[in-house]
N, C-alpha and C positions, 0 to 999 in steps of 0.2 A: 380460846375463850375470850369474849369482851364483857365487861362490864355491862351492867346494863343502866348503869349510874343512880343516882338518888342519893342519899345520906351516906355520912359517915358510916349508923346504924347497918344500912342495906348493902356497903360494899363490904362488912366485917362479914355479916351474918353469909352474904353470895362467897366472900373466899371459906366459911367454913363448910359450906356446902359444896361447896367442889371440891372442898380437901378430904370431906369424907367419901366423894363420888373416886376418888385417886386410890384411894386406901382400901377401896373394893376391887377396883379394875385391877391394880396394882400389885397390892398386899395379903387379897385374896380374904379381904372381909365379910364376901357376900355369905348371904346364909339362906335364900333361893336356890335349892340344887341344881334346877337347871343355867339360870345364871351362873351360878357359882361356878360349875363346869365350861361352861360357855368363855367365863374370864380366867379360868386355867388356863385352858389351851391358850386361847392370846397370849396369855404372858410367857407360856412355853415354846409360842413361835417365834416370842419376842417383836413382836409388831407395836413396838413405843411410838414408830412414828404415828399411829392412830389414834393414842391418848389423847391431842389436844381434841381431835374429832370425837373420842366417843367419849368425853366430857360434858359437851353441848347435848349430844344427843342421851344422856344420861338427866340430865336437867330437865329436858326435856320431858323424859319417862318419867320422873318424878313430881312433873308439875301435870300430867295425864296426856299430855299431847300425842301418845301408843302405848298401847298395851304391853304385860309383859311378853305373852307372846310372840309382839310383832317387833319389839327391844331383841328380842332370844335371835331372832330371825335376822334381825341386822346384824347382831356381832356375827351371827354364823357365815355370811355372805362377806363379813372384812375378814374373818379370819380364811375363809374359803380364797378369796381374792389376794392375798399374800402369800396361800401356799398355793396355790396353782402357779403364782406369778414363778414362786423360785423352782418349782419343779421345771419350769420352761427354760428357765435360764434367763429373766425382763430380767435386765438391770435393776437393781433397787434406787439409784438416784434419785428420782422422779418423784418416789414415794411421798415425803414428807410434803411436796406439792401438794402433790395430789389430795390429800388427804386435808391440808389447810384449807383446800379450796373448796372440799366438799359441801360442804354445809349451805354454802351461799347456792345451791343446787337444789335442794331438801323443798320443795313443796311440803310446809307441815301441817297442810288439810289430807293430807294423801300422802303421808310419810313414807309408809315402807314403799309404796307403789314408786314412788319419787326417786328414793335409794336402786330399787333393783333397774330400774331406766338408766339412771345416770351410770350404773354400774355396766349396763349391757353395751349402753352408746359410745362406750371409750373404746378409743382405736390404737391403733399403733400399738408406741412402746407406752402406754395405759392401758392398754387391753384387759379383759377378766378372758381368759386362755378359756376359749370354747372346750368342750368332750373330747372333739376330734384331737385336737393340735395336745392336751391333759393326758389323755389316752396315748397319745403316740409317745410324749416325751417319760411318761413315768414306767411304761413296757421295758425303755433303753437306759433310764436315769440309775448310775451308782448309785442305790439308796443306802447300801451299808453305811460308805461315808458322808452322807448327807448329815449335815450339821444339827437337824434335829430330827434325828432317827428313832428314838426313841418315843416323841410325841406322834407321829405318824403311826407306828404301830399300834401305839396307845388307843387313838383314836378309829385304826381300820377294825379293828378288832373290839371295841366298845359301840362301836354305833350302832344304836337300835337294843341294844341289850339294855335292861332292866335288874340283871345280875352282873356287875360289873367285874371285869379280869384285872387283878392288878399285874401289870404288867413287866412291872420292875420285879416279880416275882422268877421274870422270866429269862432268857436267855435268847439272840439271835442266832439260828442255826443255818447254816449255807446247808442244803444238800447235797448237792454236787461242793464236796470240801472245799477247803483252800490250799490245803494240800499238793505243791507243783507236782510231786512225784506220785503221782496217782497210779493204784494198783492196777494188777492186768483186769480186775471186776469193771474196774471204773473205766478204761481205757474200752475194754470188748463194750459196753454198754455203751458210751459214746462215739464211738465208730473210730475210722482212721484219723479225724480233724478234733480227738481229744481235748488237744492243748488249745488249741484257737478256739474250741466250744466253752471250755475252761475259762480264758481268756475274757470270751467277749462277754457274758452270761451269770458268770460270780458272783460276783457284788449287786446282780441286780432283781426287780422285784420278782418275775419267776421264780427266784431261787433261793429267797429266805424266806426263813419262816420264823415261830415260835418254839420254845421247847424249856421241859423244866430236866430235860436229861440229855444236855450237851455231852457231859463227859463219857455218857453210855453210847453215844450213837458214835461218836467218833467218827474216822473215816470209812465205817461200814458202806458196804456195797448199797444202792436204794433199796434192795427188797428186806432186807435185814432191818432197815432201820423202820421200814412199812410195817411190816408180820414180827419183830420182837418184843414185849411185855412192855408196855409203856409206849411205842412205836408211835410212827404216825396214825396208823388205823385204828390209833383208842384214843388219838386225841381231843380233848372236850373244847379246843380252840376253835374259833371259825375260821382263823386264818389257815389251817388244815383240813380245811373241809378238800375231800375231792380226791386226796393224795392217796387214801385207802380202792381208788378206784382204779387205781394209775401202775400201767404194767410195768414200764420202762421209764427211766431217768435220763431223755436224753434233750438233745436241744431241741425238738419239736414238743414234749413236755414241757420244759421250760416255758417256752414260746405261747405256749396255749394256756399255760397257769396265767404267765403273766396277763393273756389278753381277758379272762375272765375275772384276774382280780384289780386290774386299771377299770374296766366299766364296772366292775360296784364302788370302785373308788369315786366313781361320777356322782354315787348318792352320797357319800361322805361329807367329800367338798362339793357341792351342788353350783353351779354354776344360775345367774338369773335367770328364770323362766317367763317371759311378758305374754298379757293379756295381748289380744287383735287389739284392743285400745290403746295401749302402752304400746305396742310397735307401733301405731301409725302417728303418737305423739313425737316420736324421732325423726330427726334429720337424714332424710335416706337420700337427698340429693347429692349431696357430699361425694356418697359412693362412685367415681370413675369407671367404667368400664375399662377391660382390658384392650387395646389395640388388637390388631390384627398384623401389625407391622414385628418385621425381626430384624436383624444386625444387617441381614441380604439387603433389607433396602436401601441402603445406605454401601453407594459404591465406592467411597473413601476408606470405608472400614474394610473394603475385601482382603486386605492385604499390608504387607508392606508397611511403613515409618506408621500413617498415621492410625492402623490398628495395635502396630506394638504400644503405642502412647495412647489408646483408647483400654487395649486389656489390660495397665498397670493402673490407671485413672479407675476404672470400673471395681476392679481387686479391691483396693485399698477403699476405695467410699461406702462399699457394701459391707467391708471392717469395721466402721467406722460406731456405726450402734446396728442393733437385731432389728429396728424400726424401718431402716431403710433398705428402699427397693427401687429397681430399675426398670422403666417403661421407653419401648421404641415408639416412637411417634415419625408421622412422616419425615420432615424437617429436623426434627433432633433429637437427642436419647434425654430422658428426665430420670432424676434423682430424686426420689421425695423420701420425706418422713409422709405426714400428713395432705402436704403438699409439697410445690417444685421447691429445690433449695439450689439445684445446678442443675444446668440444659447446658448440654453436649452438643456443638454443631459440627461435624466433622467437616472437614476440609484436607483439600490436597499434600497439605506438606506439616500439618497438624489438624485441632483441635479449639475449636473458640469454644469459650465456656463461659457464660450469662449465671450470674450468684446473685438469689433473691436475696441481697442485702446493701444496704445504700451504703454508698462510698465512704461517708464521712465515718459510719460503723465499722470498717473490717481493719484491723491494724495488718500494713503490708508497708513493712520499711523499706522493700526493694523495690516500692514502687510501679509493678506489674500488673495493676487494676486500672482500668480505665473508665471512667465516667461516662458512661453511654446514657444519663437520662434523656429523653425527650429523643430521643435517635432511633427509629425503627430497626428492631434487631427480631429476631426469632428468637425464643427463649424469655425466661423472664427473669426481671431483676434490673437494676440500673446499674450491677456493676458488672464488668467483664473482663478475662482473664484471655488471655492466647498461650495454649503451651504445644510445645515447638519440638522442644528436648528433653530427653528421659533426666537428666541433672535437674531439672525442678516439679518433677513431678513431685516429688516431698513438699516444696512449695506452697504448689498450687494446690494439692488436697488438703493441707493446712491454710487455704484460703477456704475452700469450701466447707472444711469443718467449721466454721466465725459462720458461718449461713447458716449450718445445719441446727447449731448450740442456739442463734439466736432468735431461731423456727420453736424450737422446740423450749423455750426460756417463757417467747412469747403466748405460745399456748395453756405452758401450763399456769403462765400467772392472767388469763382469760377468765 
């Protein structure tokens, strides 16, 4: 939030108006049911770091700059965009960034239009996690232990409903128990790979559900807890929809609950949807094609010294964040986040390595950077590294993180 300056009078009156705009998003003042629900959940995902953001944009809504509707509609796409992000596993670092900067983004003749562009055109480790990549990770994701388990249920199971479930009324139920010692029911139903089906499969969305009679279902066989009094096949949840249909309890069950209930999970959390105008408002040049080059073209890598010091070099940077990724290019292998942060030139008896970061920037007390501006190199960057020997490979990828941190420092304060 700034100021928008004027008197004494107008900066009391603007902090008490933001202080009651805190006390809604916050404290859960609102008295709009859909709002009001809208700022539960935030506050149950815990997404603070978007308070200073949806402060302005609360100001906003209140001086008519969007509707409520189209107010409903943004908080749903931040809180959407911070739980897609943890189900992916984005680092949260970045967030409080992100979120500062948003605003200065905001076309507010064209607000939400404005919002869901800037939401779709983030890349990297800012991403809003497409269906595909949501879908794939929440089919695999322990949601048992997921930190806010409770609000995800909350909300798979209320969305679209008009009769709402309380859901704290309820209980998590595994199907396939938790139980290591699993009866011969359980075992003949899941075949010879029991335990590793067990295993992999537990804790994850196929396999919970809802239930207000934990203690009666117990470790029953699946068809028992199907076909007895209160069972799955009488349940009024929608999160058991389906289960009354379902012969077998095994891992191709599992597998297939899960992948019916990750795509409706896609309407839940809804990711930006853009008009043909809103796409061609975006920066698509940005986008790089893929090479067609591999590690083969590069005859230094075949083998020998300076591929062992290319596969611990490569390990370790693609450790380094979820953002980065590695391209073979004719002449050299690149590192990017958004762009190059290290170019890879293999050579005979090592590894020259080009760090998009100037010299004066990178602290290296051993002194193993050299100043290549103005010196025609392949790769880009003016500073360059040679590593020779596996004893500084620690080093040198601790040079190329000082690239990666001040790539990615620089972008988000853009």
């Amino acid at each position: 939030m700034q100021s928008k300056g004027g008197t004494i009078e107008d900066l009391v009156k603007e902090v008490r108006s933001y202080a009651r705009y805190y006390c809604v998003i916050a404290l859960g003042h609102e008295t709009a049911p859909r709002l009001a629900d809208a700022f539960r959940d935030i506050r149950e995902l815990k997404v603070d770091v978007a308070y200073p953001f949806l402060l302005e944009v609360f100001d906003d809504f209140e001086n008519g700059r969007l509707s409520d509707t189209e107010f409903h509609d943004l908080l749903r796409l931040v809180e959407a965009y911070v739980f897609r992000r943890a189900i992916c596993a984005i680092p949260t670092n970045s967030l409080n960034k992100t979120f500062a900067n948003f605003a200065r983004a905001i076309d507010k003749d064209n607000y939400l239009s404005s919002v869901r562009t800037y939401f779709f055109g983030m890349k990297s480790y800012r991403r809003f996690p497409r269906d595909e990549e949501f879908i794939q990770e929440l089919k695999t994701r322990d949601l048992y232990n997921f930190p806010r388990r409770s609000y995800w249920l909350r909300r798979f199971e209320n969305h679209g409903r008009k009769e709402r479930v309380h859901v704290d009324d309820y209980t998590i139920e595994h199907i396939l128990p938790q139980d290591t010692n699993l009866s011969a029911e359980w075992r003949a139903e899941l075949g010879p790979e029991a335990q590793q089906v067990q295993e992999r499969w537990l804790h994850t969305l196929g396999n919970l559900t809802l239930t207000g009679y934990n203690s009666e279902y117990s470790n029953r066989p699946f068809r028992e807890k199907r076909d007895m009094k209160d069972g799955f096949k009488h349940s009024p949840l929608r999160v058991n929809e389906g289960l009354a249909a379902t012969d077998a309890w095994n891992e191709d069950a599992i597998q297939a609950r899960a992948a019916r209930l990750a795509k409706e999970a896609t309407k839940v959390w809804e990711a930006p949807v853009l008009t043909d105008e809103e796409l061609a408002s975006l920066d698509v040049t940005k986008d790089v094609p893929t090479t067609d080059y591999t590690i083969h073209d590069h005859q230094h890598l075949a083998g020998g010294h300076s591929r062992q010091l290319f596969d611990g070099f490569e390990q370790r940077i693609l450790a380094l964040d979820p953002c980065v990724t590695r391209e073979f290019l004719k002449l050299y292998v690149a590192f990017k986040a958004e762009t190059n942060f290290a170019d890879v030139v293999p050579q005979a008896k090592g590894l020259r390595i080009s760090l998009n970061i100037e010299p004066h920037d990178i602290s290296d007390p051993r002194g193993l950077v050299e100043d290549v501006t103005g010196i025609g190199r392949w790769g880009n960057g003016n500073s360059e590294v040679r590593l020779s020997r596996l004893e500084d490979l620690s080093y040198v990828v601790g040079l190329a993180r000082q690239a990666l941190e001040r790539q990615l420092d620089q972008e988000e304060a853009a």
